[in-house]
DRENDO-1510 file (C-alpha; in Angstrom, 1 decimal, always signed):
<recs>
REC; n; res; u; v; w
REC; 1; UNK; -0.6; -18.7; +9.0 .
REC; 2; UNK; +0.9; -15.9; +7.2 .
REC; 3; UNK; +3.2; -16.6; +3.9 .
REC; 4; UNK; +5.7; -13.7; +3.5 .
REC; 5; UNK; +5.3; -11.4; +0.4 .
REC; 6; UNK; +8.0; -10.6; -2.5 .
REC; 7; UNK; +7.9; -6.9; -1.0 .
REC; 8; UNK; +9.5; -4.4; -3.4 .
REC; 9; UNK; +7.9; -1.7; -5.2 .
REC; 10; UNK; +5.8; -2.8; -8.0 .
REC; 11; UNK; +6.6; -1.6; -11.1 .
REC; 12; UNK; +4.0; +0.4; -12.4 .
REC; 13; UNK; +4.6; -0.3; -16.2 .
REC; 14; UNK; +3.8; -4.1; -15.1 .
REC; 15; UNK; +0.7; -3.4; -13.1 .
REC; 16; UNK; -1.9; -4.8; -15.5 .
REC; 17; UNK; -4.8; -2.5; -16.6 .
REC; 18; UNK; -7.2; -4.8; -18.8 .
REC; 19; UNK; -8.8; -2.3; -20.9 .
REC; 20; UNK; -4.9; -0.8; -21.5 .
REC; 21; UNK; -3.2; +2.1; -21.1 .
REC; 22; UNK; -0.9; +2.9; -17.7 .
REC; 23; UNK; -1.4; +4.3; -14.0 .
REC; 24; UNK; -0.1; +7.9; -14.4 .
REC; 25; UNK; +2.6; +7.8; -12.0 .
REC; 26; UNK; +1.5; +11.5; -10.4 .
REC; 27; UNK; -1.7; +9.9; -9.1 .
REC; 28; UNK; -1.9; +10.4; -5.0 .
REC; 29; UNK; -2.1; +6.5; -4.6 .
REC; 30; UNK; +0.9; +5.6; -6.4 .
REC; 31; UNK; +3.2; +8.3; -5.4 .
REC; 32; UNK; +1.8; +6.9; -1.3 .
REC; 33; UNK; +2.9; +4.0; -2.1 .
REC; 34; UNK; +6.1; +4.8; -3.7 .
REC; 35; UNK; +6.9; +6.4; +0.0 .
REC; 36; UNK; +5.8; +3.6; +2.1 .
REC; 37; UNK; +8.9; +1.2; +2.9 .
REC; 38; UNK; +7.0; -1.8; +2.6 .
REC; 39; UNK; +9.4; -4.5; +3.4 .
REC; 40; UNK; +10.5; -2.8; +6.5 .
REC; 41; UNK; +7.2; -3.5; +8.2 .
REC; 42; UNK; +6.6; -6.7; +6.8 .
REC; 43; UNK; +8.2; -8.4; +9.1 .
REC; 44; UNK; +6.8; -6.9; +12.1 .
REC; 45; UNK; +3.6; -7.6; +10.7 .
REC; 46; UNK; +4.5; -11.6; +10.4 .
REC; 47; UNK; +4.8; -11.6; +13.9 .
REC; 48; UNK; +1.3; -11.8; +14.3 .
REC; 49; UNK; +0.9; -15.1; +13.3 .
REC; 50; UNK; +1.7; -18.6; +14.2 .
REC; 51; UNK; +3.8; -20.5; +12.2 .
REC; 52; UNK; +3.0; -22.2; +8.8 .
REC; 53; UNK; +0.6; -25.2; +9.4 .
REC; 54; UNK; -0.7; -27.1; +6.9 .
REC; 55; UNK; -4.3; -26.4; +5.9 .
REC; 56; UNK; -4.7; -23.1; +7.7 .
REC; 57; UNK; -6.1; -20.2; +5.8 .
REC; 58; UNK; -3.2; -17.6; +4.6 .
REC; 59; UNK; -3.4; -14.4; +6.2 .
REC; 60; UNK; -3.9; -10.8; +3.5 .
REC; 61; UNK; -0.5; -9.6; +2.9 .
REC; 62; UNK; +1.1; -6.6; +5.0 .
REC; 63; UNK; +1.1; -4.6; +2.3 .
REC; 64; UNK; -2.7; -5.0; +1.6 .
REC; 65; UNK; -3.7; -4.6; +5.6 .
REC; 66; UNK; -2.3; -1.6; +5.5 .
REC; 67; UNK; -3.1; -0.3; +2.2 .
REC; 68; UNK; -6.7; -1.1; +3.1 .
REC; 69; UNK; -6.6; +0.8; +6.5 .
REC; 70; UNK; -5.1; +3.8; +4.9 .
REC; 71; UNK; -7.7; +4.4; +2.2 .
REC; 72; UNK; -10.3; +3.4; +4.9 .
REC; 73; UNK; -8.4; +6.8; +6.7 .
REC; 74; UNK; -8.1; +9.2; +3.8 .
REC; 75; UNK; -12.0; +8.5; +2.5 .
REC; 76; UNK; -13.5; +8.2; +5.8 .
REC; 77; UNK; -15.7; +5.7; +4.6 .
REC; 78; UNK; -16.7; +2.2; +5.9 .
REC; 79; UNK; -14.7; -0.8; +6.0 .
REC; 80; UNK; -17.6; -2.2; +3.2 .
REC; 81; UNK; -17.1; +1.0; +1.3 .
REC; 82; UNK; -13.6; +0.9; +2.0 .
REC; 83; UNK; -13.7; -2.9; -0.2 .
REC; 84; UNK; -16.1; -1.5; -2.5 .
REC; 85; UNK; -14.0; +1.5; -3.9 .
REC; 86; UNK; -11.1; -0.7; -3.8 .
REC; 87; UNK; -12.3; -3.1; -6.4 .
REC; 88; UNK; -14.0; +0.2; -8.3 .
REC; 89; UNK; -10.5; +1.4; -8.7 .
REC; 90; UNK; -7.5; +0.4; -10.1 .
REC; 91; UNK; -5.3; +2.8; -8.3 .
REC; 92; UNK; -6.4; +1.4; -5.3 .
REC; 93; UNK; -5.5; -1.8; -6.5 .
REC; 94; UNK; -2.3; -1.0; -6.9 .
REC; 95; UNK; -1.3; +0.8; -3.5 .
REC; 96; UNK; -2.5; -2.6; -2.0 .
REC; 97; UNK; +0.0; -4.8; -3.8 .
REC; 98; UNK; -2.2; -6.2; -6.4 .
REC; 99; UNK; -0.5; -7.1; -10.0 .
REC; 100; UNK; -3.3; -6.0; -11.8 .
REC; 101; UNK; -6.6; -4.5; -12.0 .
REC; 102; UNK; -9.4; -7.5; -10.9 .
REC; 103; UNK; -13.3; -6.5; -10.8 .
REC; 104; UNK; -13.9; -8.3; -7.2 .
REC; 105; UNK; -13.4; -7.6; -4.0 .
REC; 106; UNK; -10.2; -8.2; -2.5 .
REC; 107; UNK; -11.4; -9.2; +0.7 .
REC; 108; UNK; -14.1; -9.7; +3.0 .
REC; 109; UNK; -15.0; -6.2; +4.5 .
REC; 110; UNK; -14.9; -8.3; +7.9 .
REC; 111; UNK; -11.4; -9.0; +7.5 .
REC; 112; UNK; -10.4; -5.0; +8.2 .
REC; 113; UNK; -11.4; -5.4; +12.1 .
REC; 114; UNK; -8.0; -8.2; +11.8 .
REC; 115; UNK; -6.0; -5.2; +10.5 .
REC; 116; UNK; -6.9; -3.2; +12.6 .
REC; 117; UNK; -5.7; -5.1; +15.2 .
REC; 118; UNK; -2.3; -6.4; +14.2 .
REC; 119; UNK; -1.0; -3.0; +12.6 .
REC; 120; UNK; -0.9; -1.4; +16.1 .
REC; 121; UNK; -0.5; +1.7; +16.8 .
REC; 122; UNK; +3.4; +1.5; +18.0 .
REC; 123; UNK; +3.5; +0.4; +14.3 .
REC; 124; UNK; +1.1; +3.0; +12.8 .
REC; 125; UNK; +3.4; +6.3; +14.5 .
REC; 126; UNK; +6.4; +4.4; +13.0 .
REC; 127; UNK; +5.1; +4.3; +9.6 .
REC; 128; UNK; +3.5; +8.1; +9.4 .
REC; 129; UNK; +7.1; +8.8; +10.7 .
REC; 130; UNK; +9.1; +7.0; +7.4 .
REC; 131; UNK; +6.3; +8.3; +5.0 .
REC; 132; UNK; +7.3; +11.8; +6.2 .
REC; 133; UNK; +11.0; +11.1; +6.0 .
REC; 134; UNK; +10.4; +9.8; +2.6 .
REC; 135; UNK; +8.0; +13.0; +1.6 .
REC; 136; UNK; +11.0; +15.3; +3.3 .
REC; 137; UNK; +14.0; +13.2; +0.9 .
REC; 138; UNK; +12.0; +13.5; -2.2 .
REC; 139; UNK; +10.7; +17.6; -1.7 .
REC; 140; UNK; +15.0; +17.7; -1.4 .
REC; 141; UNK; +15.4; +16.2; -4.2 .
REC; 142; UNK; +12.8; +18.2; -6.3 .
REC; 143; UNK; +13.8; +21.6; -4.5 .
REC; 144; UNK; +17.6; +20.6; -6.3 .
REC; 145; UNK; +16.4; +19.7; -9.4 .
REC; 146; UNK; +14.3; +22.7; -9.9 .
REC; 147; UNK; +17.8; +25.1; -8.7 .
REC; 148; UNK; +19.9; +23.0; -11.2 .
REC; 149; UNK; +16.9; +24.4; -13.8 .
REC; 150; UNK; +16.9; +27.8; -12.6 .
REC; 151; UNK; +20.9; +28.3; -12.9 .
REC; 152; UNK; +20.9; +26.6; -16.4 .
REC; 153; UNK; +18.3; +29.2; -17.7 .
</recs>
């Protein structure tokens, strides 16, 4: 059973940091996850599963398999070291969709071998290729910003 996820962006001002203060919005985590068109794969992702049936367990959200499997990628650590730096780290936290920072593990480390294989590879190329689209769209928009600067000096 898999229960479909209020996709947009999370706001970072209302990610929830109990000790205070703010994610800094340059942070490598937040700005991947400010590329990442989340609700565009959510529904391929959905197609994993059977229908909704009553006392089945719910299935991780999309936005936390993937999330996972990408910080799993970039630290080239284990899937139980992958878990443990997630619940160390609040910007981890936050690429994965949570609404605030929690001191437990999100999930069982056993549950990344399930990612694994329903974000497939088909979907994997897709994704890389809309991060870069979105990395491309945004160096455009800095590259303008930073000639509308230079001309107004």
């Amino acid at each position: 059973m898999y229960r479909t996820k209020d996709g947009r962006q999370l706001e970072l001002e209302n990610f929830y940091l109990p000790f205070g203060g703010h994610l800094n919005p340059n942070n490598r985590w937040v700005e991947l996850a400010q590329l990442i068109p989340w609700e565009e794969f959510e529904e391929k992702y959905a197609e994993h599963f059977a229908e909704q049936q009553l006392g089945g367990i719910t299935a991780k959200p999309f936005r936390m398999a993937l999330g996972a499997l990408l910080i799993k990628e970039k630290l080239g650590v284990s899937d139980r070291e992958t878990v443990q730096q997630i619940r160390e780290n609040h910007y981890l936290q936050y690429l994965i969709g949570l609404e605030g920072y929690r001191d437990e593990e999100p999930f069982d480390p056993t549950l990344m071998v399930h990612f694994r294989k329903r974000i497939t590879a088909e979907m994997l190329n897709e994704i890389n290729e809309r991060i870069h689209e979105e990395q491309v769209k945004k160096n455009e928009k800095l590259k303008k910003k930073l000639k509308r600067k230079k001309k107004l000096r």
